[in-house]
MARGURO-981428 format. One record per atom (N, C-alpha, C, O): residue number from 1; atom name; z, x, y. Coordinates in Angstrom, 2 decimals. Layout:
N
{keza=NUM	kefi=CA	c3=Z	c1=X	c2=Y}
...
***
This chain:
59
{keza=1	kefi=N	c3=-10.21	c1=-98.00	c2=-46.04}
{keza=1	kefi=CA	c3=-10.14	c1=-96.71	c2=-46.70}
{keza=1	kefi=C	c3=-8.85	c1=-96.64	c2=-47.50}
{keza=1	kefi=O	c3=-7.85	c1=-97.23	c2=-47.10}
{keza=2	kefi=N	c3=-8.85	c1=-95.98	c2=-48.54}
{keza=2	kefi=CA	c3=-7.81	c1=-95.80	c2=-49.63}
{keza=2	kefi=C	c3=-7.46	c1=-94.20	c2=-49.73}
{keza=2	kefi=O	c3=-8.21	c1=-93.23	c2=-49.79}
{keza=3	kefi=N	c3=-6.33	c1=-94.29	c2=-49.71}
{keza=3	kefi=CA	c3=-6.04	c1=-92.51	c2=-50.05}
{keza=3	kefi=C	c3=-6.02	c1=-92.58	c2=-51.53}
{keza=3	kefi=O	c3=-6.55	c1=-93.67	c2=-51.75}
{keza=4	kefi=N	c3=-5.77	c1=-92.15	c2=-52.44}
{keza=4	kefi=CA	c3=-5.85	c1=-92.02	c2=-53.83}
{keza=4	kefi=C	c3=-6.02	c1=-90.41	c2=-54.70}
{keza=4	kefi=O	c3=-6.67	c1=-89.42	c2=-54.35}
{keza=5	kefi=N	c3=-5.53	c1=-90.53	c2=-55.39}
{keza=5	kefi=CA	c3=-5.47	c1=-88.89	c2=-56.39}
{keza=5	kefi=C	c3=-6.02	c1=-89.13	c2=-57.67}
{keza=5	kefi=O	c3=-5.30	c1=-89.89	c2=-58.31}
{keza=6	kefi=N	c3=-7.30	c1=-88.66	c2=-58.43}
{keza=6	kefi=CA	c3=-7.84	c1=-89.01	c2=-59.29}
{keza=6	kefi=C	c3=-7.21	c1=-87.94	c2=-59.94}
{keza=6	kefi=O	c3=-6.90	c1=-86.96	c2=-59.27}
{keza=7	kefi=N	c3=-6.92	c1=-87.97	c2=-61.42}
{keza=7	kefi=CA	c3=-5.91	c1=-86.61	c2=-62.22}
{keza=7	kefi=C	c3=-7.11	c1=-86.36	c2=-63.07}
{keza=7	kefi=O	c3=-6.79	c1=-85.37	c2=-63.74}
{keza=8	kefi=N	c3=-8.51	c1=-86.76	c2=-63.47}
{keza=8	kefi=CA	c3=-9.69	c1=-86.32	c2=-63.97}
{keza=8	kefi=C	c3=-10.12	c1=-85.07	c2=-63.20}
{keza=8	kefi=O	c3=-10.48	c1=-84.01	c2=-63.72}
{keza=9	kefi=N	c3=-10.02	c1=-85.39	c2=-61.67}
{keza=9	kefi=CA	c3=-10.80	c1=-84.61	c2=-61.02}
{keza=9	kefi=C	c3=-9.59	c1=-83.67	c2=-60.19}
{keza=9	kefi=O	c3=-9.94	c1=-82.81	c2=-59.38}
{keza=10	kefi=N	c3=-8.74	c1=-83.84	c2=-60.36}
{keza=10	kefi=CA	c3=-7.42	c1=-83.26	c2=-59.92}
{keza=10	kefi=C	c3=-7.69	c1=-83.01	c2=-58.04}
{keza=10	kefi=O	c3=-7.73	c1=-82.01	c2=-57.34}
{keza=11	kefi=N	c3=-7.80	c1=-84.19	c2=-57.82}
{keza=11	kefi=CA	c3=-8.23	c1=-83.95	c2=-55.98}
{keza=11	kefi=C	c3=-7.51	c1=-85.35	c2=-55.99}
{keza=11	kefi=O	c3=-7.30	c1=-86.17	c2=-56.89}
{keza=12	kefi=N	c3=-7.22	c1=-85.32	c2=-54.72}
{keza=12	kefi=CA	c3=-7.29	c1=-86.65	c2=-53.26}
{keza=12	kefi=C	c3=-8.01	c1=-87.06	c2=-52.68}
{keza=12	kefi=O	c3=-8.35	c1=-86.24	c2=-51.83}
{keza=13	kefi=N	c3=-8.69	c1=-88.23	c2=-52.58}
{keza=13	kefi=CA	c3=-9.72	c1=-88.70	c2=-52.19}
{keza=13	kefi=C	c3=-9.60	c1=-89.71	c2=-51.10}
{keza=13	kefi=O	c3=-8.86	c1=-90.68	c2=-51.25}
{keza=14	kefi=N	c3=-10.24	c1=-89.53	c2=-50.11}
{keza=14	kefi=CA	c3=-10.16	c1=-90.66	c2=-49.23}
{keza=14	kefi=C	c3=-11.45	c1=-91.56	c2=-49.23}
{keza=14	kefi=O	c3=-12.51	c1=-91.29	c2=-48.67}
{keza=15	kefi=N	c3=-11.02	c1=-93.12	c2=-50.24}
{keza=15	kefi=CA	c3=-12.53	c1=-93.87	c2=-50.71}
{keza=15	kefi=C	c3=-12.38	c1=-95.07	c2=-49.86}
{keza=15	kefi=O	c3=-11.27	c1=-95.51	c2=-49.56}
{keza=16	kefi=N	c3=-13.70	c1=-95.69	c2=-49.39}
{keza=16	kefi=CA	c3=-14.15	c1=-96.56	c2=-48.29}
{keza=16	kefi=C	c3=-13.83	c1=-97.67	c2=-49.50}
{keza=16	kefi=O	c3=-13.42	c1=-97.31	c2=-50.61}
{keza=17	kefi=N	c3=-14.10	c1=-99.20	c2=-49.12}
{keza=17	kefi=CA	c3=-13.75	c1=-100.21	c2=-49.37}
{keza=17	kefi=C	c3=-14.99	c1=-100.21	c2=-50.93}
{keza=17	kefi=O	c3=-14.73	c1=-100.42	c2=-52.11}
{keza=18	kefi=N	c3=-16.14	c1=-99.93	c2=-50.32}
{keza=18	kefi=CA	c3=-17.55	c1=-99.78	c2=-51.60}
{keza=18	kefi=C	c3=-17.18	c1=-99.24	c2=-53.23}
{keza=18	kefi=O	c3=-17.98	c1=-99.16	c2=-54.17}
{keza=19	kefi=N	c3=-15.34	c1=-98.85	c2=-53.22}
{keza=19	kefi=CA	c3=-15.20	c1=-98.04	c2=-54.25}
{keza=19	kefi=C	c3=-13.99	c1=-98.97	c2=-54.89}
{keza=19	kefi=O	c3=-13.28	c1=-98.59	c2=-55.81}
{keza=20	kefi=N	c3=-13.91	c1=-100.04	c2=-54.35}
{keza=20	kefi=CA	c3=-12.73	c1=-101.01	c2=-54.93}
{keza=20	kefi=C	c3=-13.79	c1=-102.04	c2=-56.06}
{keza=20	kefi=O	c3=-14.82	c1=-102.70	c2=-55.93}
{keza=21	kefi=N	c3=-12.81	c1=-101.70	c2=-57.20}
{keza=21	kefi=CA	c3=-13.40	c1=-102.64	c2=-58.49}
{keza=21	kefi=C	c3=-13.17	c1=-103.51	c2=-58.72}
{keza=21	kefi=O	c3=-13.98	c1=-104.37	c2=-59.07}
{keza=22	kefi=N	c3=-11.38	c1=-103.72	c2=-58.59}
{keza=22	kefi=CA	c3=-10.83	c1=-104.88	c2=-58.63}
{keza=22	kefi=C	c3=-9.95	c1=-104.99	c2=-57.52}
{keza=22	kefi=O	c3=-10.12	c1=-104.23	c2=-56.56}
{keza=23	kefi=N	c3=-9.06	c1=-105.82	c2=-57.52}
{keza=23	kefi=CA	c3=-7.73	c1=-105.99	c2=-56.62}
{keza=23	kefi=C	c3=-7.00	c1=-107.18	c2=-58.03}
{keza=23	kefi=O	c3=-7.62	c1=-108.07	c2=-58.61}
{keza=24	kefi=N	c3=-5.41	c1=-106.75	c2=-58.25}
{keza=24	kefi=CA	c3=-4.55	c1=-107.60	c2=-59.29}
{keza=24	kefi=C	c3=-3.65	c1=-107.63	c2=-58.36}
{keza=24	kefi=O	c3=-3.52	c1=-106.79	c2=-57.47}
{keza=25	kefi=N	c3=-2.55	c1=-109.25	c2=-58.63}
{keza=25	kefi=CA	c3=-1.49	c1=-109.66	c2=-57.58}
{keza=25	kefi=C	c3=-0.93	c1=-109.39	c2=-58.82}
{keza=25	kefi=O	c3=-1.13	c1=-110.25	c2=-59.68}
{keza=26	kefi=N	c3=0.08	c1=-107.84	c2=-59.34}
{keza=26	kefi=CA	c3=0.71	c1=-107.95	c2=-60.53}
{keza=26	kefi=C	c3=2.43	c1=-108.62	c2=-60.66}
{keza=26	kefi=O	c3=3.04	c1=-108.65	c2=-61.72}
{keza=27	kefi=N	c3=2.95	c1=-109.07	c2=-59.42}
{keza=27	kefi=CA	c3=3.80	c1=-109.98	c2=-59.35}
{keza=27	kefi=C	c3=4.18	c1=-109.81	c2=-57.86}
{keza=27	kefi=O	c3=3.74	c1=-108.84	c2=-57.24}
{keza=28	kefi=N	c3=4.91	c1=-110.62	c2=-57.30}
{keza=28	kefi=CA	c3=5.63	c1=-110.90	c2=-56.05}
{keza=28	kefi=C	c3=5.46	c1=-109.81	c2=-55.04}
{keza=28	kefi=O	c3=6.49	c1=-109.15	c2=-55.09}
{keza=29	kefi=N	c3=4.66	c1=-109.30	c2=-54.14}
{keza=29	kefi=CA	c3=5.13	c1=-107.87	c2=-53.96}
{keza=29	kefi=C	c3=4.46	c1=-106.36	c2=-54.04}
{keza=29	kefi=O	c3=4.59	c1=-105.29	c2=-53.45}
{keza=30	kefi=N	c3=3.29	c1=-107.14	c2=-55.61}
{keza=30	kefi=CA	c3=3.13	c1=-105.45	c2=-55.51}
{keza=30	kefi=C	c3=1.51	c1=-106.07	c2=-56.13}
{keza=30	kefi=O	c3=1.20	c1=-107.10	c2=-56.74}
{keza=31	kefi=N	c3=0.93	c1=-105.20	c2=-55.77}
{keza=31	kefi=CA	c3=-0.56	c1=-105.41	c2=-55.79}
{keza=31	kefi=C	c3=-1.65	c1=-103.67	c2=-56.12}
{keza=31	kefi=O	c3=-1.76	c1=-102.60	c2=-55.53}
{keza=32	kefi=N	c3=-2.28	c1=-104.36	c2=-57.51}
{keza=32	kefi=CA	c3=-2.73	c1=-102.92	c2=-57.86}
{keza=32	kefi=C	c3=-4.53	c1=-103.26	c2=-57.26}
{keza=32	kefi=O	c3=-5.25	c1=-104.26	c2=-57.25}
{keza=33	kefi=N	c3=-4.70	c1=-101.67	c2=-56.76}
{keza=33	kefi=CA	c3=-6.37	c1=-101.59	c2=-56.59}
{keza=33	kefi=C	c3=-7.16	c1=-100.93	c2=-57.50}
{keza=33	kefi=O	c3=-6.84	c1=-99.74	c2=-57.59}
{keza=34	kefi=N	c3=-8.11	c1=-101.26	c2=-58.24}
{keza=34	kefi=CA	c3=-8.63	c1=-100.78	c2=-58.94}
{keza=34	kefi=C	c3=-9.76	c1=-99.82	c2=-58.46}
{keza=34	kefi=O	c3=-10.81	c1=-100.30	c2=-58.03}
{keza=35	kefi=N	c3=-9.61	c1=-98.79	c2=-58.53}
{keza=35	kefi=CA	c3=-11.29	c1=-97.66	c2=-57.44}
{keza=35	kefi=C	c3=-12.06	c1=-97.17	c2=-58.57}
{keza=35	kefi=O	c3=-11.95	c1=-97.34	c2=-59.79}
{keza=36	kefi=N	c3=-12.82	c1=-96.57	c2=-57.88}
{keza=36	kefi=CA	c3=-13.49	c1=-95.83	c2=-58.71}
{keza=36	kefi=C	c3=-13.39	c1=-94.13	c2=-57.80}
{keza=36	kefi=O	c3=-13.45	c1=-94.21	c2=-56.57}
{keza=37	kefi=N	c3=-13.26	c1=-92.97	c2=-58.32}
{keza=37	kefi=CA	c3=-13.65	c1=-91.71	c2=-57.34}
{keza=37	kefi=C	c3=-14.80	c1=-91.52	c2=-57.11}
{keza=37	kefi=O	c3=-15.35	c1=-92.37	c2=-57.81}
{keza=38	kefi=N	c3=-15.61	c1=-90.93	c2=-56.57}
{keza=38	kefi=CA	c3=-17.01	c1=-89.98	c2=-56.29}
{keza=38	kefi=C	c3=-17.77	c1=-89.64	c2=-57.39}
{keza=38	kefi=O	c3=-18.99	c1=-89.53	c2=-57.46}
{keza=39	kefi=N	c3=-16.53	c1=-89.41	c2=-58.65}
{keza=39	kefi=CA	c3=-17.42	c1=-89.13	c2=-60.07}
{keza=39	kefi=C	c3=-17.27	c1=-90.17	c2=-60.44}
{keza=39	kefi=O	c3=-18.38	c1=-90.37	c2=-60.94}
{keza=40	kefi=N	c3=-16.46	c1=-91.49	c2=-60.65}
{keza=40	kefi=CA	c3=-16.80	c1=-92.32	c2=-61.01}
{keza=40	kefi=C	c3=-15.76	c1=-92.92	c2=-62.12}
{keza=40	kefi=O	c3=-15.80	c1=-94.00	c2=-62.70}
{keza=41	kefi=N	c3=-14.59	c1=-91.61	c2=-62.24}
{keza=41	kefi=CA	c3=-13.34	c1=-91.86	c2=-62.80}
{keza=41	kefi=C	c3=-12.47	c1=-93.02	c2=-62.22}
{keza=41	kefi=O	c3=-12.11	c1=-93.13	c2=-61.04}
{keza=42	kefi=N	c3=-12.20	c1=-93.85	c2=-63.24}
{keza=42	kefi=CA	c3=-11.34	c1=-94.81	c2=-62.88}
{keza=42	kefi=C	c3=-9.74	c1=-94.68	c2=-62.08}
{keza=42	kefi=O	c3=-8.96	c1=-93.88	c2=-62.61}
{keza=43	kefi=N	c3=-9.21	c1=-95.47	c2=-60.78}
{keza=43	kefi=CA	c3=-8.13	c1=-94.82	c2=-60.09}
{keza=43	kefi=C	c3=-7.30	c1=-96.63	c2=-59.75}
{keza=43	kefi=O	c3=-7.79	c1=-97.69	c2=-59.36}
{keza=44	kefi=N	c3=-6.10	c1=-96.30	c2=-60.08}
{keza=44	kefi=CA	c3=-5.29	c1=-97.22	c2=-60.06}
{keza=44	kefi=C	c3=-4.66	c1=-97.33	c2=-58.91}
{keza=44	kefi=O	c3=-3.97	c1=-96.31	c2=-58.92}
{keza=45	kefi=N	c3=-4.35	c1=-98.06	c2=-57.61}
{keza=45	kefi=CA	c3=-3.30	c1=-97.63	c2=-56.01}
{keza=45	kefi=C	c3=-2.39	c1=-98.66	c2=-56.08}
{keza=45	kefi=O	c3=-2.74	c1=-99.83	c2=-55.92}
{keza=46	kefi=N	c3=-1.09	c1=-98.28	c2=-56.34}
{keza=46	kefi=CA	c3=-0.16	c1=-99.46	c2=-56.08}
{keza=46	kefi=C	c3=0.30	c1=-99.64	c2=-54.81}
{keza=46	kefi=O	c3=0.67	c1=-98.69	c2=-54.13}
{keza=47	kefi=N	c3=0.33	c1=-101.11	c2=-54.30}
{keza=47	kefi=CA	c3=0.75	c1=-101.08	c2=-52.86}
{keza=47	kefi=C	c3=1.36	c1=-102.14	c2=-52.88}
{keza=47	kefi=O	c3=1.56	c1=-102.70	c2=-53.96}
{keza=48	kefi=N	c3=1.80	c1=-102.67	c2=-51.69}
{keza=48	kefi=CA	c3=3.04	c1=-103.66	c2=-51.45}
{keza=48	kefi=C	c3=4.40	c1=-103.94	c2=-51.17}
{keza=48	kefi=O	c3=5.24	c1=-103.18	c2=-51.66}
{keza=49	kefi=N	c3=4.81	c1=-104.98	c2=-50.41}
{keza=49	kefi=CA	c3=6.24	c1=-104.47	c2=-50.28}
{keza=49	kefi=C	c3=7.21	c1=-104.12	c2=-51.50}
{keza=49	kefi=O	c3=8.10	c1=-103.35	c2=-51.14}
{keza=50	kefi=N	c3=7.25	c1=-104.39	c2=-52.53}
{keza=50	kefi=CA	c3=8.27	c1=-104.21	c2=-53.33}
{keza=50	kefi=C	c3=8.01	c1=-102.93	c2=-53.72}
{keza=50	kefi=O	c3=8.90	c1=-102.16	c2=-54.09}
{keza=51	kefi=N	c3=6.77	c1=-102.63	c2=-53.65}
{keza=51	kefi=CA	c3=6.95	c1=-100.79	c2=-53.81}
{keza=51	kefi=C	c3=8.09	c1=-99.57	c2=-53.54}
{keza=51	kefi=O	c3=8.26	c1=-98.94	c2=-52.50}
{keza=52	kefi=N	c3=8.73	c1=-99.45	c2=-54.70}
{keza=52	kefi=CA	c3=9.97	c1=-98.55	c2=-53.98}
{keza=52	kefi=C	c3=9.68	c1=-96.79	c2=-53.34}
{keza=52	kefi=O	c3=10.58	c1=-96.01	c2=-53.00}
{keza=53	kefi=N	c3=8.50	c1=-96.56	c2=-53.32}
{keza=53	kefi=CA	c3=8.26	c1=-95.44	c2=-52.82}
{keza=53	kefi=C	c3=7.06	c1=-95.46	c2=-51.32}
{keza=53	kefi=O	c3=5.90	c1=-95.85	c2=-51.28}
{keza=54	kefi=N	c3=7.79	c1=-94.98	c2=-50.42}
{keza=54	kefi=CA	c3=7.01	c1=-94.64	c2=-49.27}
{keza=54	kefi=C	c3=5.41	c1=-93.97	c2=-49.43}
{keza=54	kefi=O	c3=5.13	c1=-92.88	c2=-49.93}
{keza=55	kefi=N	c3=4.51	c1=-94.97	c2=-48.86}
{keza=55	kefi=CA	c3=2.90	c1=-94.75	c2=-49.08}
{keza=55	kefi=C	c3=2.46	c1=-94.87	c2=-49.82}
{keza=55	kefi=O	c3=3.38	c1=-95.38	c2=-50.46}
{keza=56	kefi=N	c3=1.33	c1=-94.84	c2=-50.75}
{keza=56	kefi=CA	c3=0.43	c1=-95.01	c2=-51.67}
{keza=56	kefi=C	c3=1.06	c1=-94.45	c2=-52.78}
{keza=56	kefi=O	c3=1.73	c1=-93.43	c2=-52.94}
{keza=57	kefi=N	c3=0.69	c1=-95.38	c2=-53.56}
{keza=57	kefi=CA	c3=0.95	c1=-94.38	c2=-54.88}
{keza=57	kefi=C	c3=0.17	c1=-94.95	c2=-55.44}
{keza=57	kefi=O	c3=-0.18	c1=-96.12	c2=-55.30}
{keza=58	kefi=N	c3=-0.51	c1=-93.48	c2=-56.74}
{keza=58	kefi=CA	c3=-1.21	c1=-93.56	c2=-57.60}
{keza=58	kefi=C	c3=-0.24	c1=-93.39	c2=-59.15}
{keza=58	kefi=O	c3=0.71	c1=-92.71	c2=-59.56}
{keza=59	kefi=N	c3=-1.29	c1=-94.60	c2=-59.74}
{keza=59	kefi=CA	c3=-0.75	c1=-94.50	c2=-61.42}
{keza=59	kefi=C	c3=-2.00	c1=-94.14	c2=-62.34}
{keza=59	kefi=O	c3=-1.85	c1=-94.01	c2=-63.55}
***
């Protein structure tokens, strides 16, 4: 499960694995997920250790 904030649909969504499009290793550290929301708006989750902010973040 992914927490995530779609800014189309201006909510937080909590999406099961069925909603991951991609997965990118964008360098050493930090790793983007590509989702989709419920409507179907595209959602970016950056994660990883080099992440300088505590929990999920959405871009």
């Amino acid at each position: 499960m992914f927490l995530a904030h779609c800014d189309e649909c201006d909510e937080r969504f909590l999406l099961p694995a069925s909603h991951v499009v991609g997965v990118h290793n964008l360098a050493s550290g930090v790793i983007a997920v590509e989702l989709t929301c419920y409507e179907g708006h595209h959602i970016i989750v950056l994660c990883g250790n080099d992440i300088d902010i505590p929990g999920p973040a959405t871009v």
